[in-house]
N, C-alpha and C positions, 0 to 999 in steps of 0.2 A: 403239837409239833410234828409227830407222827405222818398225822393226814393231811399236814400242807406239804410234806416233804413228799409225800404215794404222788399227790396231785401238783405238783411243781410242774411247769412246764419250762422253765426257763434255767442253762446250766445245765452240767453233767447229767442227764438222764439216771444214767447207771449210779454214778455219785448221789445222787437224792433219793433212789432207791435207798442204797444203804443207810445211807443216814435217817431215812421212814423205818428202817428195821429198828435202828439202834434207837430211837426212840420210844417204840413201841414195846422193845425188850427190857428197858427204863420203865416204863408204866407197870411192868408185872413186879417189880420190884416195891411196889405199895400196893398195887390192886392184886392182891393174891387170890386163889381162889378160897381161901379161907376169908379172908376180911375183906373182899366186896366181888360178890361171884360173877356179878351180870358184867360189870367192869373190867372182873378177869375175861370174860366171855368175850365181851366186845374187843375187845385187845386181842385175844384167840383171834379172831375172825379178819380184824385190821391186820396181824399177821401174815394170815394165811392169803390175801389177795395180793399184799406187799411180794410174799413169796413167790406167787403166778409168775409176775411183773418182773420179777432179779432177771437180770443177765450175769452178774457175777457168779462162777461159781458152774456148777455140774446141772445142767436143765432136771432131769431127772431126778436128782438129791432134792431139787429148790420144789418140785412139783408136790413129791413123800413129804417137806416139809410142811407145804402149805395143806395138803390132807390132814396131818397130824393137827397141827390147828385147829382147822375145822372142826375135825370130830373131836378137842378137849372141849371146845366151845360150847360143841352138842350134848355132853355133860351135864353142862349145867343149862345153857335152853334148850330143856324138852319140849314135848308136843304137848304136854299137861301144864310146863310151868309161863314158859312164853312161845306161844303157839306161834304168832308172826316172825318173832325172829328165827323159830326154829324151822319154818319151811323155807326162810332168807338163807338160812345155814345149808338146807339141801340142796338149792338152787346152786350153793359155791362149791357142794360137793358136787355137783351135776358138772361143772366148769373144769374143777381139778381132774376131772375122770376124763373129759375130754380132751384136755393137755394132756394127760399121763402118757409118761414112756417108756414105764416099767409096768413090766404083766402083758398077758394077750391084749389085745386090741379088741378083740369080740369080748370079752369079761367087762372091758373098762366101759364099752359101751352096756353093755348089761347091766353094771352099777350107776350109769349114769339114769336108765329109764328107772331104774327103779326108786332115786333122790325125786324123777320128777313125778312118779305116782304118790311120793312122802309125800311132796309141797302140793299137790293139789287136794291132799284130807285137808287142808287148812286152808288154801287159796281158791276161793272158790267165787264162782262168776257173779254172786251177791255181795260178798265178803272183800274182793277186791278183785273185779273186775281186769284192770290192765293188766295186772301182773300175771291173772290166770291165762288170758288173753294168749300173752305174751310165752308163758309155758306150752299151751299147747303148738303154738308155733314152731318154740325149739324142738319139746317132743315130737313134733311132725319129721322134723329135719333129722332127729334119731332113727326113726323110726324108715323113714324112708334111704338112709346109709346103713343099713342093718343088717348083717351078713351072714345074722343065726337065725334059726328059721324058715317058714319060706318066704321065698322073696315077694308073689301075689299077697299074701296074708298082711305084709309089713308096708307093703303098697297102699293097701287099703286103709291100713290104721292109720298112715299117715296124711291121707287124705282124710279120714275121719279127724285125725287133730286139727288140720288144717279146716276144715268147716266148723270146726267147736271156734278156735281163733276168732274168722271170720263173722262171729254171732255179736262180736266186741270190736274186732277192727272194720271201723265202715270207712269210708273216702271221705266222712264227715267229723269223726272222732279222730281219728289216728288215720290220716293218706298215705304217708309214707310206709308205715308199717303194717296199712289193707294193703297196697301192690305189694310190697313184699312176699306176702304170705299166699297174694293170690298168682306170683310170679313162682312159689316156692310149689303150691296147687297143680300148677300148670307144668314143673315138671316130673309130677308126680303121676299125674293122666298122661303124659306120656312114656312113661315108664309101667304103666296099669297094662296087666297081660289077661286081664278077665275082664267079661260084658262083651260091649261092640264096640 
């Protein structure tokens, strides 16, 4: 009931939120972490995106909440116990760091690069291609908004992510999300302050 209520598109928006939370906070109420962990997990994590999504309520509370989530979630999937979900888990910590509205701005971005060096020990261009794909893309877009450091250095890298991307998104497998990345590319060389 939970995930039809996040995914509802018809009716109170804000209303079907709530009602996805109160759901989801009904499922811990059996799936506890003691009597069935990955369960508690998954509910952890359906929380914490339900929380992104709240309009109800203080933006910044709703964002620390959905962290919180996250990382109980991350508890119990580790990198050792369930590796795919737990780099899924860093990807939403990557998400909540970039909504975040509490702390610096340069920090949140900081803990965002660093969820997406977690998720790529496990997401790797063999193992699961679009997803990786798909990381280095965003990591490009981190990396190229990036305001610690120097700004040539973080140019580059993210042109470097944006060609790793590109190895996966061709005009044949994924079009919309080759231009993308190669329209993301393109204002990355023109922000490039080294070479010719």
């Amino acid at each position: 009931m939970g995930a039809i209520y996040a995914r509802l598109v018809v009716g109170d928006k804000s209303a079907n939120v709530e009602q996805a939370l109160t759901y989801y906070r009904l499922s811990l109420e059996v799936w506890t972490r003691t009597a069935a962990p990955l369960d508690w997990a998954r509910s952890q994590y359906a929380l914490s995106g339900v929380y992104v999504k709240r309009v109800v309520g203080d933006r910044a509370d709703n964002i620390e909440c959905a962290l919180a989530c996250c990382r109980r979630a991350l508890e119990v999937r580790t990198h050792s116990t369930a590796p795919l979900e737990w780099a899924q888990g860093q990807q939403l910590l990557r998400v909540m760091y970039a909504e975040r509205v509490v702390g610096d701005t340069s920090s949140n971005v900081e803990e965002a690069l660093a969820c997406f060096h977690s998720a790529l020990e496990v997401w790797t261009p063999q193992a699961v291609p679009l997803s990786w794909a798909a990381t280095q893309h965003t990591m490009g877009c981190a990396y190229a908004n990036r305001s610690v450091g120097d700004r040539a250095a973080n140019v580059e890298e993210a042109l470097a992510c944006y060609r790793r991307a590109l190895e996966v998104r061709t005009p044949q497998t994924e079009p919309l999300e080759w231009a993308t990345t190669q329209f993301r590319a393109g204002r990355a060389y023109s922000d490039q302050s080294v070479g010719d």
